[in-house]
C-alpha positions as CSV (number, residue, x, y, z in Angstrom):
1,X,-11.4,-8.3,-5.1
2,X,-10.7,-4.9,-6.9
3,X,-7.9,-7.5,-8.9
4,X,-10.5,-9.4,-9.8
5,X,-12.6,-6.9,-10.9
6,X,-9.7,-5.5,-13.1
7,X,-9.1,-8.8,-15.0
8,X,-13.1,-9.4,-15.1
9,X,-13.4,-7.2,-18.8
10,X,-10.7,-8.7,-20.1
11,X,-12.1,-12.3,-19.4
12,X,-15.5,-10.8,-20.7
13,X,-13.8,-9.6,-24.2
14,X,-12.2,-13.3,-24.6
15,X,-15.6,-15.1,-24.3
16,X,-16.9,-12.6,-26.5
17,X,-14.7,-13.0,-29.6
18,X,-14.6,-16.9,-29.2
19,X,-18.4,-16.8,-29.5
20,X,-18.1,-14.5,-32.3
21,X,-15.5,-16.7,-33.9
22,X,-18.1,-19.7,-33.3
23,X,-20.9,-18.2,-34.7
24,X,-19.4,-16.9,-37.5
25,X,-18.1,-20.2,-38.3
26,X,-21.5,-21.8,-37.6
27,X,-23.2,-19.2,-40.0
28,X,-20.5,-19.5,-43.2
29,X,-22.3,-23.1,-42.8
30,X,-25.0,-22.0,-42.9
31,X,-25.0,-19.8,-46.0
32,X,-23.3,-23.2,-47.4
33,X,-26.3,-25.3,-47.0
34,X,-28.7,-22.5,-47.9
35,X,-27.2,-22.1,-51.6
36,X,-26.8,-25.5,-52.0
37,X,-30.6,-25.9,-50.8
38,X,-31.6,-23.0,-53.1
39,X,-29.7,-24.7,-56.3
40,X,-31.4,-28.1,-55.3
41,X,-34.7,-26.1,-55.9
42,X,-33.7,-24.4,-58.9
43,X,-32.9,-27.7,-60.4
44,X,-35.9,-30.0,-59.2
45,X,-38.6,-27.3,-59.1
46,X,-37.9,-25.0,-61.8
47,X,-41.3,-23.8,-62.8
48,X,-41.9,-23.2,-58.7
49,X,-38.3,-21.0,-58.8
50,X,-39.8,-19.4,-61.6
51,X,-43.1,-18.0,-60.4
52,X,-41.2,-17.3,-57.0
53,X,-38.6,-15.2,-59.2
54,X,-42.1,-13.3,-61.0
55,X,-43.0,-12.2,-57.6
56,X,-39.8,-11.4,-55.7
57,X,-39.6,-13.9,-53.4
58,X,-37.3,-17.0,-54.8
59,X,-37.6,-18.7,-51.7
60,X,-39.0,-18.8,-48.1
61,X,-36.4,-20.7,-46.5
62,X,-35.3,-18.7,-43.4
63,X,-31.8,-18.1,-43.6
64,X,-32.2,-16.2,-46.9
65,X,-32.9,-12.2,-46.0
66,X,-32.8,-10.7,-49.3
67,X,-33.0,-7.2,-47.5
68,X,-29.2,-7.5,-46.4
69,X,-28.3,-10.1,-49.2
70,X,-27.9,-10.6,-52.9
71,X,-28.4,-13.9,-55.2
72,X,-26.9,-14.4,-58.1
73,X,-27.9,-16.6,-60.7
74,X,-25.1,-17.2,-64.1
75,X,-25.2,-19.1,-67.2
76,X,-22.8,-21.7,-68.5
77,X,-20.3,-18.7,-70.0
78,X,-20.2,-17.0,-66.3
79,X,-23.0,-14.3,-67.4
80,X,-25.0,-12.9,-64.7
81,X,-28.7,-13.7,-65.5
82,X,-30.6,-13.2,-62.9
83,X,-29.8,-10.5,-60.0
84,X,-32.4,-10.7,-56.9
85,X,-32.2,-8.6,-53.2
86,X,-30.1,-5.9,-52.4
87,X,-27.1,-4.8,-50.1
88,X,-27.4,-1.6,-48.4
89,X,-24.8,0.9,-47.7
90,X,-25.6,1.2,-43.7
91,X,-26.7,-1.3,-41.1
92,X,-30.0,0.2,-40.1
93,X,-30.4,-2.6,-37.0
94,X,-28.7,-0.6,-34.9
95,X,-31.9,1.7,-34.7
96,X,-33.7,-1.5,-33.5
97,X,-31.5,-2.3,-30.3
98,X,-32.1,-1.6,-26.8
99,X,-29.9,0.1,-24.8
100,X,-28.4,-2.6,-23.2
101,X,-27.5,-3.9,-27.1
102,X,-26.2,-0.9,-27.6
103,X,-23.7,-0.6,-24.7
104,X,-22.9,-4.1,-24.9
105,X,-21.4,-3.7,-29.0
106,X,-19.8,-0.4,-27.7
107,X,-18.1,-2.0,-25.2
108,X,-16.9,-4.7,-27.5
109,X,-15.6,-2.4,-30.2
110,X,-14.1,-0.2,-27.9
111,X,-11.9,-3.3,-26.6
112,X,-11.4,-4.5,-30.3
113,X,-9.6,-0.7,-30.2
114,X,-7.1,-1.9,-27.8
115,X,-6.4,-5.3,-28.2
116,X,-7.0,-6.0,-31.4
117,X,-8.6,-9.5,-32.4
118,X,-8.5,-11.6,-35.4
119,X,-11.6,-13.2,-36.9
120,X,-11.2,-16.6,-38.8
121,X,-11.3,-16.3,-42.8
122,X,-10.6,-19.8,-43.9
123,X,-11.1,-19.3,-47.4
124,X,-8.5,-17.9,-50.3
125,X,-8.7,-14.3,-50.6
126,X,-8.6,-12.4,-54.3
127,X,-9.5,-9.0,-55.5
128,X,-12.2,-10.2,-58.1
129,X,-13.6,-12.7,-56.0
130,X,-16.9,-12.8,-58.3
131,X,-14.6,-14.1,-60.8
132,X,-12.8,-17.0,-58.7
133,X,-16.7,-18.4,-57.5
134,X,-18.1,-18.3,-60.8
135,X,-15.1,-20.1,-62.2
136,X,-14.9,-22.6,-59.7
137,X,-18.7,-22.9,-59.4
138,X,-19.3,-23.8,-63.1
139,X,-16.2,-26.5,-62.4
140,X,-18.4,-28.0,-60.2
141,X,-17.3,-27.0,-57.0
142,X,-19.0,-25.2,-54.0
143,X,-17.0,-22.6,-52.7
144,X,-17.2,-19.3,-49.9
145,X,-14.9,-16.1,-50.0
146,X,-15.1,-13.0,-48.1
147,X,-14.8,-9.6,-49.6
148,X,-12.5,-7.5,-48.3
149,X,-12.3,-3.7,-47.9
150,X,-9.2,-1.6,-48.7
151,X,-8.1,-2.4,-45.2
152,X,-9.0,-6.1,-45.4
153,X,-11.7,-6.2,-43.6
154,X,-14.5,-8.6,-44.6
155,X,-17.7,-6.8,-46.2
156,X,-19.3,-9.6,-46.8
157,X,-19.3,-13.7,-47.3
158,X,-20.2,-15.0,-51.0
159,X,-21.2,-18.5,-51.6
160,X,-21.1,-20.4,-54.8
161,X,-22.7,-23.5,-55.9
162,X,-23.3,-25.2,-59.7
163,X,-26.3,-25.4,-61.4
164,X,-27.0,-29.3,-62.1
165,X,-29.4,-30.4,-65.0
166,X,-29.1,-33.8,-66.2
167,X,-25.4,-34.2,-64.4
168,X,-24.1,-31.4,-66.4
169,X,-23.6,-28.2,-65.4
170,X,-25.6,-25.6,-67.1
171,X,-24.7,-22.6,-64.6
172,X,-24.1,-21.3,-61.4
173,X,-25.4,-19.7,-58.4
174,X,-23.9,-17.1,-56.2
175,X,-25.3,-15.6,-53.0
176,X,-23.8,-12.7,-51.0
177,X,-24.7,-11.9,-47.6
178,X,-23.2,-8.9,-45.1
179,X,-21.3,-9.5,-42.6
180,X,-24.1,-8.0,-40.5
181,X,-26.7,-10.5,-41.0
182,X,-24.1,-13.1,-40.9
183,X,-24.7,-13.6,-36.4
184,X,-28.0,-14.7,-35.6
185,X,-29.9,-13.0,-33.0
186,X,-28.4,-15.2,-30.1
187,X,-25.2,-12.7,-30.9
188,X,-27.3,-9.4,-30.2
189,X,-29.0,-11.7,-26.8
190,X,-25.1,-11.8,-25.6
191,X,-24.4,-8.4,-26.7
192,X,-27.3,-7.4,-24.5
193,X,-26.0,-9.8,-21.8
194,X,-22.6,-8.0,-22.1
195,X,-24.6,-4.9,-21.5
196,X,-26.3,-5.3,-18.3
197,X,-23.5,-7.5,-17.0
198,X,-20.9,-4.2,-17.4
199,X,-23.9,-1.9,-15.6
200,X,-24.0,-4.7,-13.1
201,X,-20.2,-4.8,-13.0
202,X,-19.7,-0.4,-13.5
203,X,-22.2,-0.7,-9.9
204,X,-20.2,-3.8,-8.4
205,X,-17.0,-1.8,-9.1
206,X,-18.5,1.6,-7.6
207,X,-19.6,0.1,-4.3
208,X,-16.5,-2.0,-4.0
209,X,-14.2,1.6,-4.5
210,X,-16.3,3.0,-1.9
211,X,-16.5,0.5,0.7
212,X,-12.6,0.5,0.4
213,X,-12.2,3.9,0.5
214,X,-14.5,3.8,3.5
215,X,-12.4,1.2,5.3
216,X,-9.3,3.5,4.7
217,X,-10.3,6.6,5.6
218,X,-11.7,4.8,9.0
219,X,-8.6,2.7,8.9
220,X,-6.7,6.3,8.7
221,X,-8.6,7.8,11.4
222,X,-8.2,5.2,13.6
223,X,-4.3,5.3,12.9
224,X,-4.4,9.3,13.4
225,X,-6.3,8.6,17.0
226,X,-3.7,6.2,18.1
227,X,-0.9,8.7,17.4
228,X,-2.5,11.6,18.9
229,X,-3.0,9.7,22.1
230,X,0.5,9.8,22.7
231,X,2.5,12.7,23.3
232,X,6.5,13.8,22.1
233,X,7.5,11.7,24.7
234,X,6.0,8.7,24.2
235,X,3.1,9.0,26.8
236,X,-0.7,8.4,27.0
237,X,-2.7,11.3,27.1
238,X,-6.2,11.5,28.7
239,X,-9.3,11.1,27.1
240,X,-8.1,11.6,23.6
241,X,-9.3,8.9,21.6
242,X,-13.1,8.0,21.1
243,X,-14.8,5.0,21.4
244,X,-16.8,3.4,18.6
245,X,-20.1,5.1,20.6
246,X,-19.5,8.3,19.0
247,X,-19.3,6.4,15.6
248,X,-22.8,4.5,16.1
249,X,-23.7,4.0,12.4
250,X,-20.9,1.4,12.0
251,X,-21.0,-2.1,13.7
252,X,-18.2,-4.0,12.5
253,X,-14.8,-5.7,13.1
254,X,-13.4,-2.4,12.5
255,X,-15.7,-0.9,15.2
256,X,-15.3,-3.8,17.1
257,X,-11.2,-3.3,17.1
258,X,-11.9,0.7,18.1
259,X,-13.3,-0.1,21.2
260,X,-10.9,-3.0,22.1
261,X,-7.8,-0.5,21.7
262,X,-10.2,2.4,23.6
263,X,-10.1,-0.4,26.7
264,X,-6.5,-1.3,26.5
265,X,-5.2,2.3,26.6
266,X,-8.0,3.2,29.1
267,X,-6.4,0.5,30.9
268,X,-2.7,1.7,29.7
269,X,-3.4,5.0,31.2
270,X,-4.9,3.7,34.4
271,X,-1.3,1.8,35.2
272,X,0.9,4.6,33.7
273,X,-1.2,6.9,36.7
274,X,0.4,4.1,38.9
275,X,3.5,3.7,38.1
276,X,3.9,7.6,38.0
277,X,2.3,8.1,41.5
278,X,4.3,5.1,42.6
279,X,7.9,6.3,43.4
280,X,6.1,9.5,45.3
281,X,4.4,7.3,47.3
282,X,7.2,5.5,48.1
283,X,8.7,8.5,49.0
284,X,6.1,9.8,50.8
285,X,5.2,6.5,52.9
286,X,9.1,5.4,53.5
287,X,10.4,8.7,54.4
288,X,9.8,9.0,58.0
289,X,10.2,5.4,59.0
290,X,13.6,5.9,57.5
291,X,14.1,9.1,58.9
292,X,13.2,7.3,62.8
293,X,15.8,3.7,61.4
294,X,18.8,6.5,61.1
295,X,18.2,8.5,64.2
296,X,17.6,4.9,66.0
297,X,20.7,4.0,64.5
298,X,22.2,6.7,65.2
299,X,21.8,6.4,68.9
300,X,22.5,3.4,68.8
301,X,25.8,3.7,67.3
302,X,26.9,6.5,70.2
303,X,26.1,3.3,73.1
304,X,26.8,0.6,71.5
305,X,30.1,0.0,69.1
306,X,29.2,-2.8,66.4
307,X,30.4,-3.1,62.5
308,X,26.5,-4.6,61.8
309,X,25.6,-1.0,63.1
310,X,27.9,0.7,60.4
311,X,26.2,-1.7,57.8
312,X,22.8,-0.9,58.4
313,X,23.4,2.5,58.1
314,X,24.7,2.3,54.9
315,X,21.6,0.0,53.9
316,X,19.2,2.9,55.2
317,X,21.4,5.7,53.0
318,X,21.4,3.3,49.6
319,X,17.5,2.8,50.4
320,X,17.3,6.9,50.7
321,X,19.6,6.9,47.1
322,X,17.3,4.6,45.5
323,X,14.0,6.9,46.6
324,X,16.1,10.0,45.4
325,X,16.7,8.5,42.1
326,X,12.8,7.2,41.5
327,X,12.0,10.9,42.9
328,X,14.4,12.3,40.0
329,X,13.1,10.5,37.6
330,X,9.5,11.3,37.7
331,X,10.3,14.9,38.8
332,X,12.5,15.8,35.4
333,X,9.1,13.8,33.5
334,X,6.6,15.7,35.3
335,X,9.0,19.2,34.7
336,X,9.4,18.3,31.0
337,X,5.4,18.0,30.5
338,X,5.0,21.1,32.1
339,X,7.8,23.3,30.9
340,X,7.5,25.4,27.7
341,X,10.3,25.2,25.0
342,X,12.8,28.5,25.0
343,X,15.1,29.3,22.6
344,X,18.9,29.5,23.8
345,X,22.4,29.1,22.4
346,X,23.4,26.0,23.0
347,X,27.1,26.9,21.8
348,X,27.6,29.1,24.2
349,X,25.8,27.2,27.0
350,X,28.0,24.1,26.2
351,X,31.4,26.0,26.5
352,X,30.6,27.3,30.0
353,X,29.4,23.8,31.4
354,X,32.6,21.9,29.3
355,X,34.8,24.5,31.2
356,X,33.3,24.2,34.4
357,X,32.8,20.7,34.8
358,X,37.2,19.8,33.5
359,X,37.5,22.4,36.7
360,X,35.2,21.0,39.2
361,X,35.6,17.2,38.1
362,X,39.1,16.2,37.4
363,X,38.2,13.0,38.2
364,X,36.3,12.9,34.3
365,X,39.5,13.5,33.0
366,X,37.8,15.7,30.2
367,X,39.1,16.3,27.4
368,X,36.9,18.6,25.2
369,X,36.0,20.6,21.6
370,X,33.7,22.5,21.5
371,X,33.1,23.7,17.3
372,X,29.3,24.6,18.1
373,X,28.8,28.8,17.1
374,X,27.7,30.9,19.6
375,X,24.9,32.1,17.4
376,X,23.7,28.7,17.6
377,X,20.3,28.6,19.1
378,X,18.2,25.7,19.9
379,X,14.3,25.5,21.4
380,X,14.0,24.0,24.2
381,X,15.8,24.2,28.2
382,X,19.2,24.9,28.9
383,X,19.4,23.5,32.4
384,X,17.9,20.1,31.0
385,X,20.8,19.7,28.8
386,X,23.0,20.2,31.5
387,X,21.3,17.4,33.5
388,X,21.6,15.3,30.0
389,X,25.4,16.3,30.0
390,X,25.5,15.5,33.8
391,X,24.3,11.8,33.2
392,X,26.4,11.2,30.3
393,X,29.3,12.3,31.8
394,X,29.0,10.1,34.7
395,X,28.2,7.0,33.5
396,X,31.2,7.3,31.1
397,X,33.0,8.2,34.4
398,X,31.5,4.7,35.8
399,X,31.9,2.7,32.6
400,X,35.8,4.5,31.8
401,X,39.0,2.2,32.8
402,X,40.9,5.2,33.2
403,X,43.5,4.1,30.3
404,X,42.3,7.2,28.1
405,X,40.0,10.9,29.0
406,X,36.7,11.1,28.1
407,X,36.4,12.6,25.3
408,X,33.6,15.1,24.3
409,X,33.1,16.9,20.6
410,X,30.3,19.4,20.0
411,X,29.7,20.4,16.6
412,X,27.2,21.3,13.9
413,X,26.2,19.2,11.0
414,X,23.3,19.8,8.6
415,X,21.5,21.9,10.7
416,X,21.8,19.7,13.8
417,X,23.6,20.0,16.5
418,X,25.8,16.8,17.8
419,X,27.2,16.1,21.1
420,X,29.5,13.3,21.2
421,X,30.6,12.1,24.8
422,X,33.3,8.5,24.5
423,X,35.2,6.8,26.9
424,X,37.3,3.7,27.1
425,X,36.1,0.8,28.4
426,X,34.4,-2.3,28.0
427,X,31.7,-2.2,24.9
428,X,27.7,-2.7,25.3
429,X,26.3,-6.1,25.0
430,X,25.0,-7.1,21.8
431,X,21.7,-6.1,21.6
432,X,21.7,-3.4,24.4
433,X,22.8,-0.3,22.1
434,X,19.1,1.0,22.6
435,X,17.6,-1.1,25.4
436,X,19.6,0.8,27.8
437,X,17.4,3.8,27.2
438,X,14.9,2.2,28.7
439,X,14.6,2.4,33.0
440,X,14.9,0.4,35.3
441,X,17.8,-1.3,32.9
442,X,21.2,-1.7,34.2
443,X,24.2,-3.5,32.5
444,X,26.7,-2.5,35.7
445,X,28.5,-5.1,37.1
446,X,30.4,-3.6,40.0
447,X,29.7,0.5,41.4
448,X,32.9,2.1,41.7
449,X,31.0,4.6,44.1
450,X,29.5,1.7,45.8
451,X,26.2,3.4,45.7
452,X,22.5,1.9,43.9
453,X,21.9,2.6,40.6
454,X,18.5,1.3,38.8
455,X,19.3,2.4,35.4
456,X,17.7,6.1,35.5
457,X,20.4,8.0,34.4
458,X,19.9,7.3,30.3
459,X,16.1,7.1,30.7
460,X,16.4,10.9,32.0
461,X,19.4,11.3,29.0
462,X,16.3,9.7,26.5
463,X,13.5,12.1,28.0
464,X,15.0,15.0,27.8
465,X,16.5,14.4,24.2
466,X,12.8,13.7,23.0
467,X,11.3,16.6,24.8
468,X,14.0,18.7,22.6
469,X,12.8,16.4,18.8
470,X,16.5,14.9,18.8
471,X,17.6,11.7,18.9
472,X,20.1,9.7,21.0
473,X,21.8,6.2,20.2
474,X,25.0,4.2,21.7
475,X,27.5,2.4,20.1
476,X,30.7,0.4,20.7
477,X,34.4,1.6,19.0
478,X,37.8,1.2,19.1
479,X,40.0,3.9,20.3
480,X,43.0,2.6,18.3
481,X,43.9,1.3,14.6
482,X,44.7,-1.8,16.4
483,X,41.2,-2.3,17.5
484,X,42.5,-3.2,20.9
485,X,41.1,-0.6,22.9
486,X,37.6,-0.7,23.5
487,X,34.9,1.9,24.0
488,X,31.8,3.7,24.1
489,X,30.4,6.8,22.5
490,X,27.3,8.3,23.0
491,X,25.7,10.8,20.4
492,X,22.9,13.5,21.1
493,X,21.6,14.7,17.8
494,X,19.5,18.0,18.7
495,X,18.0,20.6,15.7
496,X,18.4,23.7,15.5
497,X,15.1,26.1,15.5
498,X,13.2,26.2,12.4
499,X,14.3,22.5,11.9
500,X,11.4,20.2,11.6
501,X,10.9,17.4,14.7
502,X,13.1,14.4,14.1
């Protein structure tokens, strides 16, 4: 619409010269057929011209205004004998115009100031064009020319005819009319159309500017609501965004949308409360009856010696496993919403836990670097990232074939701190690089420690990086020129304080 509205003056200013072409055209006929009209008279009717002539007013014929015009009247030899009317310096019709008139020729000329336009002049042009009409007038033809200004502009539009008395010609007449007077009044109706049709358009354009800024800044709001109904890590908070009630004066789609997004979030939080509440409920509910299967089995398996025994023991710990790991989950969530961000050197922090964990886990076969400064500090919880480190560590432990160490490298880069963690091994499935961030998503095929795992351990590795404004990602490698030996490497990007949320 607001296109349409652009193009809309333009397409205005086009009809407007075209019909200023036409009538311009239409009235060099015009003055044609009036100074052939008036020599017919002066011919046939001489002693009527005459008297007319005695009292100033050679003619009535209505296309003649002698206020804006000048007729000419020469002998055989080309002298001017008769003068009558006058052409004044200034167009005093201006004066008479409405305001509508007047905006509507403003607006035209201030057009003509940028795209310039190009009236038609048909006729010869000359510098004495008195001289060219009353020569080719008393040769017996009928002929127009403009005058032109020093910049070439047409002053006015002369018309010449002969003077006819018994088939000879015994003179000439010449009439000269400005360009003014030249439009008829149907020109100053348009111009008046223009007028109101650019206050119509100037209100059209207002109200359409408005009622699109409206719609964005609602459009804006409603975008700002969404966002701040979330929190850092990605979850609903309550009671945050308003319903279109609070915003009665509006009733529209836009409204209507509001309060459809107000429902599904309402209904968003609702199962989020759920699923939160469900693995503590689980936890809560399944505990003792597991607790009474064990010590049931456990009597049993002290009077009665059965390998189904031995399995269903093992069924009731990887049932106790899974609870754990639900229980984990939600705990580290519900810790992370609580806890308030500390500043601490991760550098240093990162060279104890590297050192203790090669000691106490040779099964990692760690290999580290550690290139992070002490000084380094980051905001947030040091004994999260050691649960992050924990996590990563051991599913490259789960995922590693064993044929090279996992490999860790700390370091800082552009103000943020990067934790690399890569081990040999089969590469991610197309596609999974970030779904595995997601719980509850597993790509394990076989547990070396024969345990249950429900693809927890990166969700927790994805809260906690997000509760510190970092970022985490996966991607597969080659751990030789060869490309033959294939990996994984995980990257942590955390910044460092005074660095702005990723």
């Amino acid at each position: 619409m607001l296109l349409f509205l652009t193009f809309l003056p333009f397409l205005a200013y086009r009809f407007a010269i075209d019909l200023h072409r036409l009538l311009l055209n239409n009235q060099a006929i015009v003055q044609k057929q009036t100074v052939e009209n008036l020599a017919l008279i002066l011919q046939n009717r001489t002693d009527l011209w005459a008297l007319q002539i005695q009292s100033g007013n050679p003619t009535h014929l209505t296309h003649l205004n002698l206020q804006n015009s000048v007729l000419w009247i020469v002998n055989e030899y080309g002298r001017t004998t008769y003068v009558v009317g006058n052409l004044p310096e200034t167009d005093h019709s201006i004066d008479e115009q409405d305001v509508f008139t007047a905006i509507g020729k403003t607006l035209i000329k201030t057009f003509a100031t940028v795209i310039p336009y190009s009236l038609p002049y048909p006729y010869p042009q000359s510098r004495t064009p008195e001289q060219n009409l009353i020569v080719n007038a008393l040769q017996g033809k009928t002929i127009q020319q403009y005058r032109m200004d020093k910049n070439q502009q047409p002053i006015s539009l002369m018309s010449a005819t002969p003077l006819m008395f018994k088939n000879n010609i015994i003179g000439g007449l010449v009439l000269e009319e400005k360009m003014e007077t030249l439009f008829s009044d149907t020109l100053d109706y348009f111009y008046r159309l223009m007028g109101i049709g650019a206050m119509i358009f100037l209100i059209v354009t207002i109200g359409a500017i408005l009622h699109t800024a409206s719609v964005s800044n609602r459009i804006l709001r409603l975008d700002n609501d969404v966002k701040r109904t979330f929190n850092l890590q990605g979850r609903l908070k309550d009671h945050v965004f308003p319903d279109r009630s609070q915003r009665f004066f509006y009733n529209d789609e836009l409204s209507d949308l509001r309060h459809h997004i107000h429902e599904m979030l309402g209904q968003l939080a609702a199962y989020e409360r759920y699923l939160k509440q469900l693995p503590k409920t689980l936890r809560h509910e399944l505990h003792n009856p597991l607790n009474r299967l064990s010590m049931a089995l456990t009597l049993l398996e002290e009077e009665t010696q059965n390998t189904q025994l031995e399995y269903a023991q093992h069924a009731v710990v990887q049932l106790k496993q899974i609870i754990a790991s639900l229980s984990e989950a939600t705990s580290i969530e519900d810790s992370l919403n609580q806890q308030e961000p500390e500043a601490f050197p991760i550098g240093e922090m990162l060279e104890h836990y590297l050192k203790n964990s090669a000691t106490l886990h040779p099964e990692y076969q760690l290999v580290y670097q550690n290139w992070i400064p002490k000084n380094a500090m980051v905001l947030g919880d040091g004994f999260m990232i050691e649960q992050l480190m924990d996590k990563l560590l051991s599913n490259a432990k789960d995922f590693s074939d064993g044929k090279r160490p996992i490999e860790v490298t700390c370091r800082q880069q552009n103000r943020m701190i990067s934790i690399a963690v890569q081990n040999s091994g089969p590469n991610l499935p197309a596609g999974y690089e970030k779904q595995i961030f997601d719980g509850m998503t597993s790509i394990r095929t076989l547990n070396q420690d024969d345990q249950a795992h429900l693809g927890l351990g990166l969700y927790i590795v994805k809260l906690i990086t997000d509760f510190h404004n970092g970022n985490v990602y996966a991607e597969n490698i080659f751990l030789d020129s060869q490309q033959t030996l294939p990996g994984v490497k995980f990257t942590v990007e955390l910044p460092l304080m005074n660095q702005k949320p990723a």
